[in-house]
N, C-alpha and C positions, 0 to 999 in steps of 0.2 A: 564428327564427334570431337568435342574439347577433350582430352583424355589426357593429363598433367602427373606426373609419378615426382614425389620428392623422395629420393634413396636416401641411405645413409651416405655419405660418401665413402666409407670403408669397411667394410663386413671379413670380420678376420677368417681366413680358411682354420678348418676343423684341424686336429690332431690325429692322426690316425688310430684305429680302436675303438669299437664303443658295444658292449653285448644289450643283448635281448633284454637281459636282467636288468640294465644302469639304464636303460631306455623307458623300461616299465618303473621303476623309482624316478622318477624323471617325469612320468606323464603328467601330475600336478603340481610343476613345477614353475618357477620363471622360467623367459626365455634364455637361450645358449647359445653365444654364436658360436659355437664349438660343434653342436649340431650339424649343423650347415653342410649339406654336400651326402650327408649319409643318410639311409634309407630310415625312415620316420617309426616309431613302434607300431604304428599301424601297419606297415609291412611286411611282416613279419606275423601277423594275427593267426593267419589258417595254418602255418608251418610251427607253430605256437601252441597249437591246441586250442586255441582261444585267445582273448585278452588275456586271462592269466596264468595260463601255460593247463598244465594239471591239478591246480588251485582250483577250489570251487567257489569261490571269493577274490575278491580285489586284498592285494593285502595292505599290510596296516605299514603307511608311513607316517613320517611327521609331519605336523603342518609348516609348511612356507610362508614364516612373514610379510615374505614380497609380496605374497601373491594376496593371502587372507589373514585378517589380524582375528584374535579368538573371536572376537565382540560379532564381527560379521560372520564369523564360521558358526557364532550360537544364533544368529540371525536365521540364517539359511536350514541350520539344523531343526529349529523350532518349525521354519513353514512350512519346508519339506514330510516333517512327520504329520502335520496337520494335513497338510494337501496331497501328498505322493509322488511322483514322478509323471505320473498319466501327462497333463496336458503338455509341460516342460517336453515330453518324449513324443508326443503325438504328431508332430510336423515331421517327424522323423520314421515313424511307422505308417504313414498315410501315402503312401507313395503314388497308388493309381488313385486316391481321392486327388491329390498336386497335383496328377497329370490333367484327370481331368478340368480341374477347376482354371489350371494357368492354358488350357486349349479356348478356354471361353473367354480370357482376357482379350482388352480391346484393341485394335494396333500388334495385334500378335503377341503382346506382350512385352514391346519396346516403351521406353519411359522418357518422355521428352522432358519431363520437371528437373531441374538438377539435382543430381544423385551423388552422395559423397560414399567412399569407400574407403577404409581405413588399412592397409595393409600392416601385418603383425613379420615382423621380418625373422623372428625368431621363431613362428609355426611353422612345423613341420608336419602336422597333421592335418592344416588344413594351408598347406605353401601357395599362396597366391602368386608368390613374387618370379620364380622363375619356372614357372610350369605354367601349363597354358589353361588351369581352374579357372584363372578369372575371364577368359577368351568373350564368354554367352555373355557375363557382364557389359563389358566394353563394346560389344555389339550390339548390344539391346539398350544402351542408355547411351543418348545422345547428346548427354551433357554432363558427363563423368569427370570427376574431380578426384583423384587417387594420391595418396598418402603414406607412406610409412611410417609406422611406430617402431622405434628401437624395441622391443618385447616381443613374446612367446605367446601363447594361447590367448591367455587373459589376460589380454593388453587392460580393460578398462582397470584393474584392478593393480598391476605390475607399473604401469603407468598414466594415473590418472590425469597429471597437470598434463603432459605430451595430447595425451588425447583430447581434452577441454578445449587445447588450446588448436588441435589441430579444427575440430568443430566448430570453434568462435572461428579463425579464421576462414572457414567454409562460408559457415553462416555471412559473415560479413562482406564475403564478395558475392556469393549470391543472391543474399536478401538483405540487404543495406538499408532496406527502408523496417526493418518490422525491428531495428536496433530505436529505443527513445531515446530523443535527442533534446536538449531544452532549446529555447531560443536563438541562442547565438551557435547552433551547430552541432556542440558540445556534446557527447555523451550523458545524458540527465543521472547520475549518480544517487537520486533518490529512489527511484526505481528500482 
């Protein structure tokens, strides 16, 4: 397995203190290296009462610039009511359909094509980086290219150019020929 991690080189240690409350204001948010080290709001869910404690709703924060500008938040709000949740939610409530369908995959399920994978170094809901989540990854793909984005959850969004640019650079050592080139080598700029 080629398996390559670029870190950041310095991920600052948390502050001590952080409640349940500032965690759930926090959940669509950018990423924190301040986070870092302490248990994620999803830790905390069934001693919570839930995701929103005794709320019977998410509650109402502000939107994050960083994260969503209005123009795509009325983007998302427009599809969303058109479409619903269903299929966006359905990979996630199909559990024994997943089991069954990835028993049937070919090779057990290992992937020899190269596979890039983007670590968010500021998720703590879904921490790739020092917990052993990505372990089945790096076992099952045999040609794994791993990455850190400085950001939180929604890296494409908190950090667009980082991410393009970690992709181009994927893209370009793995499939150097599907980039057009003109004549003399060159990158064809018309294209």
């Amino acid at each position: 397995m080629t398996a390559s991690i670029e870190r950041p080189a310095h991920i600052e240690q948390p502050p001590s203190g952080c409640n349940a409350a500032e965690r759930r204001r926090a959940l669509f948010r950018r990423g924190d290296p301040a986070g870092r080290g302490k248990p994620s709001f999803s830790a905390e869910v069934r001693c919570n009462n839930g995701w929103f404690g005794e709320a019977d709703k998410a509650p109402s924060v502000p939107r994050d610039a960083a994260v969503i500008s209005e123009q795509d938040l009325s983007t998302y709000v427009a599809s969303f009511a058109r479409t619903g949740f269903f299929g966006p939610d359905s990979w996630y409530m199909n559990d024994a359909g997943n089991i069954v369908y990835a028993a049937q995959a070919k090779n057990g399920g290992a992937l020899t094509l190269p596979v890039p994978f983007l670590h968010a170094a500021y998720d703590y809901i879904c921490e790739t980086i020092d917990s052993s989540f990505a372990e089945p990854m790096r076992r099952d793909c045999t040609d794994l290219t791993e990455a850190v984005i400085p950001s939180g959850h929604w890296m494409a969004q908190e950090q667009p150019i980082q991410v393009n640019a970690a992709l181009a650079k994927w893209l370009a050592a793995k499939a150097p020929d599907a980039w057009p080139a003109s004549s003399n080598g060159s990158l064809d700029k018309r294209q």
